[in-house]
N, C-alpha and C positions, 0 to 999 in steps of 0.2 A: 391421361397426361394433363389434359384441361385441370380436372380433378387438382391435381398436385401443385400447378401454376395459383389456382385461387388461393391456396393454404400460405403463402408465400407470403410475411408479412412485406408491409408497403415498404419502401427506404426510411422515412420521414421515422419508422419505428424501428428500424435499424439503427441509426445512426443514434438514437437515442441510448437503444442497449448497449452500444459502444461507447457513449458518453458515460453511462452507467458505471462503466469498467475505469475508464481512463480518468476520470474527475478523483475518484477516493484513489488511485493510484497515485496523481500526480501532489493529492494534499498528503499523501503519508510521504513521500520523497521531501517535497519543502518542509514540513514539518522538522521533519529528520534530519535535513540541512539547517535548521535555523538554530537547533538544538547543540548541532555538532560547532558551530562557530558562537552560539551567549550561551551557553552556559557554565557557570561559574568552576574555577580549577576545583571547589572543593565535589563539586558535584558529580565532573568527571571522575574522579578518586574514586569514589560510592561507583559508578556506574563500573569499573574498573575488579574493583574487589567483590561483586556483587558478582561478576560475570566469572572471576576467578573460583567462588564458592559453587557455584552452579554449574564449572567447568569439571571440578572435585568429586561433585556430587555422581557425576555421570560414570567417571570412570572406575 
């Protein structure tokens, strides 16, 4: 059991690997939100028909 306790990494490099996870999580959401509110109607359009061909494609 001692054994198993040592193996245990510290908090300090816990808390890291959770940053790890939640940092690139929270920049693809604001990304994706800043995207959804400036970009231009034409651009919307393209993303629009883009996702209709791709929708096409599948079925």
């Amino acid at each position: 059991m001692a054994n198993l306790v040592g193996r245990i990494p510290s908090g300090f490099v816990l808390f890291c690997a959770v940053l790890s996870l939640v940092i690139p999580y929270v920049m693809y959401r604001v990304n994706r939100r800043i995207h959804q509110l400036g970009d231009p109607p034409w651009m919307k359009q393209e993303e629009r028909e883009s996702r209709a061909e791709e929708k096409g494609r599948q079925e």
